[in-house]
C-alpha positions in Angstrom: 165.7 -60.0 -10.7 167.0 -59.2 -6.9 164.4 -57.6 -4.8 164.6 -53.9 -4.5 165.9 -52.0 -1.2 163.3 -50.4 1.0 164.0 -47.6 3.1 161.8 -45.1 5.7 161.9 -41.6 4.2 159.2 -40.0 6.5 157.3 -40.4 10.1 154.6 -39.5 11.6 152.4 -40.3 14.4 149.3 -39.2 17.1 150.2 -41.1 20.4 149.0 -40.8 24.4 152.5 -39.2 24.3 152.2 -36.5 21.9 150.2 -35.2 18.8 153.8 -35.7 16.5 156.7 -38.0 16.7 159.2 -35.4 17.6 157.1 -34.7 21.4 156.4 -38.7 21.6 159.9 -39.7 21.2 161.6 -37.2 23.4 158.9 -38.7 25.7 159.6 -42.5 25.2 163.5 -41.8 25.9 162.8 -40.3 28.8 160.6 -43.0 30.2 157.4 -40.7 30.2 153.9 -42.8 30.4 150.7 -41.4 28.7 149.0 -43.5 30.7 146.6 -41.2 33.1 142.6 -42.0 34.6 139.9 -43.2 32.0 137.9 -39.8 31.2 136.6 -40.1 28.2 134.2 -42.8 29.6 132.4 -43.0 33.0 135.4 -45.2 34.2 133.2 -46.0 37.4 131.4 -48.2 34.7 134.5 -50.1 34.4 136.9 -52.6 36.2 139.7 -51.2 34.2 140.2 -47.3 35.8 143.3 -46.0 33.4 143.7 -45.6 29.4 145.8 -43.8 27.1 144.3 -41.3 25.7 145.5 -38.5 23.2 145.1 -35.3 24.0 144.6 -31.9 22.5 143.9 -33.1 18.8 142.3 -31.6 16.7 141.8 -33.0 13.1 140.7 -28.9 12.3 144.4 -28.6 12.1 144.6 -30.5 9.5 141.6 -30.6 7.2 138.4 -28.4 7.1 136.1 -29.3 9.9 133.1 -30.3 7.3 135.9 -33.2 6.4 136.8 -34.3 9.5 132.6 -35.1 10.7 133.1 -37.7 7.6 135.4 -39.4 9.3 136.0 -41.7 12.2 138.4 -40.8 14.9 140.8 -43.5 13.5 140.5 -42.3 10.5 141.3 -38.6 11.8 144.7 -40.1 13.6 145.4 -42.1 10.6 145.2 -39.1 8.2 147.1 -36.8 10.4 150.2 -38.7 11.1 150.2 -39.6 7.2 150.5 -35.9 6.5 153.0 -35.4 8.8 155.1 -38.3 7.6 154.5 -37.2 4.0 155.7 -33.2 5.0 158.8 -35.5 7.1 159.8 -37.1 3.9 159.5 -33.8 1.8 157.2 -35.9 -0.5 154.4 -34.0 -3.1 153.0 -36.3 -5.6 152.6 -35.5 -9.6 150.4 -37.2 -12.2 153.4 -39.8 -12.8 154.6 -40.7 -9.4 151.1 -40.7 -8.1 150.8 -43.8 -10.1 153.3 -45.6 -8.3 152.6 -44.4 -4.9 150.4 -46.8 -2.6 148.7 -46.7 0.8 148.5 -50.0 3.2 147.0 -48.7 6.3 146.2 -51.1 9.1 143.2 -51.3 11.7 142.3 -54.1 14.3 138.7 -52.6 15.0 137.4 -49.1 12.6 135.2 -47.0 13.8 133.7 -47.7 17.0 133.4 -44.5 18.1 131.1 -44.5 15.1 128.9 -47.6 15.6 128.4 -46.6 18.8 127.6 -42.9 18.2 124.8 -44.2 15.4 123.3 -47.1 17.4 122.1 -44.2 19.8 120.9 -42.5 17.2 118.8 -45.4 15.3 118.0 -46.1 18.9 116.5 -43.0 20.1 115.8 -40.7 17.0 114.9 -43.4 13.9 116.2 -45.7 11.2 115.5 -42.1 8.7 118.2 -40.0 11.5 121.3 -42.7 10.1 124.2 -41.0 9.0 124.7 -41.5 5.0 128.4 -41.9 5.7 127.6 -44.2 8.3 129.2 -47.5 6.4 132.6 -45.5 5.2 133.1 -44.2 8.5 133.0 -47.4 10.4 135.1 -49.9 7.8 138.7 -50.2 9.1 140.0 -50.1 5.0 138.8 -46.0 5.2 141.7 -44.8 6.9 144.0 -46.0 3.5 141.1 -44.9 1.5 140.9 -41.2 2.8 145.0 -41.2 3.1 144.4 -42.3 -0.6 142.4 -39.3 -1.8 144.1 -36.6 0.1 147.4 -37.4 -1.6 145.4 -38.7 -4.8 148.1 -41.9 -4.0 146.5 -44.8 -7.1 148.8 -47.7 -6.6 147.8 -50.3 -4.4 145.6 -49.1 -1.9 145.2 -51.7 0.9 144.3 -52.4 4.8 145.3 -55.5 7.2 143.1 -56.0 9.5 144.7 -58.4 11.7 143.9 -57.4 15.2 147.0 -55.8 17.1 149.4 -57.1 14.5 147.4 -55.0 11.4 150.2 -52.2 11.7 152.7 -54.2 11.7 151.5 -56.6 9.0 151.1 -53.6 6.6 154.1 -52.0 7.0 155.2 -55.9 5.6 153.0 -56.2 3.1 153.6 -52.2 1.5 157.4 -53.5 1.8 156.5 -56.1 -0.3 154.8 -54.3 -2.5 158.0 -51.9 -3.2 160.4 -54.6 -3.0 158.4 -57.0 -5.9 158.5 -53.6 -8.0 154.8 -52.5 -7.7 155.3 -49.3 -6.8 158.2 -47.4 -5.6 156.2 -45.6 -2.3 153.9 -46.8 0.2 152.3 -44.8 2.5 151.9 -47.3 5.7 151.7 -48.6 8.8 148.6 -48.5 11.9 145.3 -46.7 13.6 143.1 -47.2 15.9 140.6 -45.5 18.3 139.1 -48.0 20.3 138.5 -46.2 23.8 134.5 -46.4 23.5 131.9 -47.8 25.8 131.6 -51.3 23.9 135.4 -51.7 23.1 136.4 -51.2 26.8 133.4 -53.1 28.3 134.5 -56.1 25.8 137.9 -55.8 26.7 137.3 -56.0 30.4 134.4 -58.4 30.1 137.4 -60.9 28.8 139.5 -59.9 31.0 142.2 -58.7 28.7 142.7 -55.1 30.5 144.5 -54.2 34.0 142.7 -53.9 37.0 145.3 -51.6 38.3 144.0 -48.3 39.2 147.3 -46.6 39.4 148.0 -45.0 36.3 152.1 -45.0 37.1 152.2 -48.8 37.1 149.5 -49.9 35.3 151.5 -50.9 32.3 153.8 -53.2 33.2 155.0 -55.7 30.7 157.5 -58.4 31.6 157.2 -57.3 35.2 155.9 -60.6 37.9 152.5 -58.2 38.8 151.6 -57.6 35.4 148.0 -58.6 35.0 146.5 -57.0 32.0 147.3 -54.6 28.9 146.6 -50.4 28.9 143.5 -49.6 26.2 145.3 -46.9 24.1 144.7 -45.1 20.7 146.4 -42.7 17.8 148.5 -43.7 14.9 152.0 -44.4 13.3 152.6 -43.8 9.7 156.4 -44.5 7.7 157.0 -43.6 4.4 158.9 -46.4 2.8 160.1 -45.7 -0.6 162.6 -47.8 -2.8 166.5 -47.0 -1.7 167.5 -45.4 -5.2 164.2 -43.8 -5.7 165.0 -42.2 -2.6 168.6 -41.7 -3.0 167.9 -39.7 -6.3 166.2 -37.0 -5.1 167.8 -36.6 -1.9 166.0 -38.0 0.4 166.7 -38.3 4.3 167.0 -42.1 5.6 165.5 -43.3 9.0 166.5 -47.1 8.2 166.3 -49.8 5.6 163.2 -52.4 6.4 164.7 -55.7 5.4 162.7 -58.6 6.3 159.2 -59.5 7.5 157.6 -62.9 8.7 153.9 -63.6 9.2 152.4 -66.5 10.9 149.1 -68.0 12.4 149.4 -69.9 15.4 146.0 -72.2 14.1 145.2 -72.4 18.3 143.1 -70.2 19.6 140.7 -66.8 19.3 142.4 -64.9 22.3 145.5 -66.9 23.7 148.9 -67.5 22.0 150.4 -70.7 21.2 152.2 -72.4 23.7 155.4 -71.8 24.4 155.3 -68.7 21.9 155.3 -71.4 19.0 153.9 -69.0 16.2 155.7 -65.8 16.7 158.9 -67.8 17.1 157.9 -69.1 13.4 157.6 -64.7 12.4 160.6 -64.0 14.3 162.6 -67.4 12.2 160.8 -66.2 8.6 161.6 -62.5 9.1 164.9 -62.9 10.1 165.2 -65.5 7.1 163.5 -63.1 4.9 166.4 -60.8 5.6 169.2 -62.6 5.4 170.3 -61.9 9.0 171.9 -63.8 11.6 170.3 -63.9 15.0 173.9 -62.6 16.4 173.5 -59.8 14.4 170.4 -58.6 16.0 171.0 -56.1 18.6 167.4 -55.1 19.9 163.7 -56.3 20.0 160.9 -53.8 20.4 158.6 -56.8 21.9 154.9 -56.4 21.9 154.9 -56.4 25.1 151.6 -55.9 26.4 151.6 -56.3 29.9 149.8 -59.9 30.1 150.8 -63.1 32.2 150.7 -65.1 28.9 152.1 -62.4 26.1 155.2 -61.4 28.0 156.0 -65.0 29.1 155.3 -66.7 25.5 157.2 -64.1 23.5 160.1 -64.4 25.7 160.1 -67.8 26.1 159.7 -67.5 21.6 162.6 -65.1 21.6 165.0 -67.7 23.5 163.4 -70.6 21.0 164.6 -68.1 18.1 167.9 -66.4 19.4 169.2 -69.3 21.9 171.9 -68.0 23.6 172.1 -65.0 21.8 168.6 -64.0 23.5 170.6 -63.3 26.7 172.9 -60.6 25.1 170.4 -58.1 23.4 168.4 -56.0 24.4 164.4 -56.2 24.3 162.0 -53.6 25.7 158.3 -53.3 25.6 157.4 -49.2 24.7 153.6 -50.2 25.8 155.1 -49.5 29.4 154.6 -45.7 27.8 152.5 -45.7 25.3 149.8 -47.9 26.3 148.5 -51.2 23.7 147.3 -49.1 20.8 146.1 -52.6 19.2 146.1 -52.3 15.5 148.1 -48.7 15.4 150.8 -50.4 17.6 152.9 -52.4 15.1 152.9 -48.6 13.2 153.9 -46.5 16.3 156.5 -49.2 17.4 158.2 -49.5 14.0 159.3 -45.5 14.4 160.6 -46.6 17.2 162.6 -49.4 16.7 163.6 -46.8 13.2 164.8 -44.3 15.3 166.4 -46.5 18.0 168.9 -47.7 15.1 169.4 -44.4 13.8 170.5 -42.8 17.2 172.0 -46.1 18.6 169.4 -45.8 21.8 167.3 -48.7 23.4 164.1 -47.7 24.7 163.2 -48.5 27.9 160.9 -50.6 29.8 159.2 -48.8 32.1 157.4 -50.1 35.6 160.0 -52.7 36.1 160.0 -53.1 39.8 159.4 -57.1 39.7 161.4 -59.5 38.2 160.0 -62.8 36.5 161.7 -65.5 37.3 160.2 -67.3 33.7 160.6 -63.4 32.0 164.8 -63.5 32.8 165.7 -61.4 29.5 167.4 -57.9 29.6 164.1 -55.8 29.2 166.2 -52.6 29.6 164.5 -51.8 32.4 163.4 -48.1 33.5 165.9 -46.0 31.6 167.4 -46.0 28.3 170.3 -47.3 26.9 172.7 -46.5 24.4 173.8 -49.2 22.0 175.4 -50.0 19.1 172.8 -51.4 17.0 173.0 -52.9 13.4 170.2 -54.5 13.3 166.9 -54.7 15.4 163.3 -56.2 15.4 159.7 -55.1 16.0 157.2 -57.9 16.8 153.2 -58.1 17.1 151.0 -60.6 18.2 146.9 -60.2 17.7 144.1 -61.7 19.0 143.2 -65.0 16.3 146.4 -66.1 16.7 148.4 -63.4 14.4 152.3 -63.1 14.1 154.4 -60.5 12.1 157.6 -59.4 12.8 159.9 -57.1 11.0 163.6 -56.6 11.1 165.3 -52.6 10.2 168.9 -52.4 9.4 170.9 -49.1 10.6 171.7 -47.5 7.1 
């Protein structure tokens, strides 16, 4: 049997840029940041002075506040942009296609916020004072859980948890899933919340985050005085749904998600592979899994995050990949706007690289004052470009050595 054509039907997403996709890509076009100071901590606690954090949420808008304490903040970005995306695809679910629609929802960390907030407690007020929803706010699978009830969505209901590659690997695997004939919608992609005293210490403490105090060129990924990524937070949800399943009830088409790759780079707990060996292996399968050539591919969303070693390796694993054909496309990092939103990122930047191929628009790299003489790719530096795009990739790399990649077709 030939696989079945999936397509994106619906968006929706909570970003540092805006609480809905329509504000956040306006924003990302226009070379915005939602980078600003750290203020939901005491950022003179920390080496790392910037973040970016959403603002003016309210998860009251969307459910009744007695709801919303149940939940984690991940879970509450999670939720949202999957009600938006649902309302974007014009989707309402009945006893019958309720049974073949699924959730994958990924998340690199849970609910911090959570841990946190209930360590104090035990800490100060008794092991009795513990929250009874203490456990199924804080597991990162609740966000496809509580997307799963809301809906009342009972095929496959699943989470990646694969650091800052979970949104990306489960928009693949829900793909998958509708491809192989399991069900014919998935409700997928990424969340996270992870701006919290213990997240941010541990991130500084390995030195992961900038330094840079300046919260106009803190991110900046493939630039020579990068030196460290930009925490961030929110959610990006697509609805992918099977292309005649679609078609036959009229649905509206972002783009067709045609292949996906997944690797481990077997190397080491923080650091990628040398040389970019295991995301060039994603980028190879994906591209493989699509049956696309690499002349074909017109745009990267990188990951991007504004590290000495991500930006080098993954351009030096884009040239491995694309040879010569890596000079002539484009390839920007949005986390020059957005911030790394870790396990929400691969979810956020798959809208993107949707609606770049759909409006024939490159999104910029912003903060690129510096070239690299090792990062000598066109990073589409500082404003946007239009393009002619067919085809374009999204990649993530996480922490543990994880690789997905993804490649959309204009449709």
């Amino acid at each position: 049997m030939d696989n079945r054509r999936v397509v994106i039907t619906g968006i929706g997403a909570v970003t540092p840029l805006g609480n809905n996709i329509e504000t956040t890509w306006e924003a990302v076009k226009s070379g915005k940041s939602g980078v600003g100071p750290l203020t939901r901590l005491d950022a003179d606690l920390y080496s790392a002075k910037v973040a970016a954090e959403v603002e003016g949420f309210s998860m009251e808008d969307y459910v009744e506040k007695k709801d919303a304490r149940k939940m984690d903040r991940f879970t509450h970005y999670a939720l949202a942009a999957s009600i938006m995306a649902m309302k974007d695809a014009d989707l309402e679910l009945d006893d019958n296609t309720a049974l073949r629609t699924g959730v994958w929802i990924g998340s690199g960390i849970g609910g911090m916020e959570t841990i946190e907030n209930q360590m104090n407690v035990l800490n100060t007020r008794g092991v009795r004072r513990i929250s009874p929803f203490l456990i199924p706010m804080i597991i990162p699978d609740m966000a496809s859980g509580q997307v799963s009830i809301y809906f009342g969505a009972k095929a496959i209901n699943s989470c990646s948890v694969t650091a800052c590659a979970s949104g990306t690997n489960s928009i693949g695997d829900a793909f998958k899933v509708i491809q192989r004939g399991d069900a014919d919608v998935m409700i997928s992609g990424g969340a996270e919340a992870p701006i919290t005293q213990l997240s941010v210490a541990g991130f500084t403490a390995n030195t992961a985050l900038t330094t840079n105090p300046d919260a106009a060129t803190a991110s900046r990924p493939f630039d020579k005085n990068r030196d460290g990524f930009v925490i961030g937070e929110g959610a990006g949800i697509v609805i992918l749904e099977e292309y005649e399943h679609a078609k036959a009830r009229g649905a509206k088409i972002y783009a067709e998600v045609v292949g996906y790759g997944s690797t481990g780079d077997a190397h080491h707990i923080t650091a990628p592979a040398e040389g970019g060996e295991g995301a060039a292996r994603a980028m190879a399968q994906a591209l493989a899994d699509a049956g696309v050539e690499t002349t074909e591919v017109g745009y990267i969303n990188a990951h991007g995050t504004s590290t000495p070693y991500n930006d080098l390796y993954e351009t030096m694993a884009v040239k491995t990949v694309f040879g010569e054909h890596a000079y002539k496309l484009g390839m920007s990092s949005t986390k020059s706007m957005t911030g790394h939103l870790l396990g929400a990122a691969g979810g956020v930047e798959a809208i993107f690289t949707a609606l770049a191929l759909q409006e024939g628009i490159m999104p910029p790299t912003t903060n690129y004052e510096t070239p690299d003489e090792q990062c000598d790719l066109d990073y589409v530096p500082n404003e946007a470009r239009k393009a002619d795009l067919k085809f374009a990739m999204s990649n993530s790399l996480g922490f543990g050595g994880h690789n997905a990649s993804l490649v959309f077709k204009k449709i």
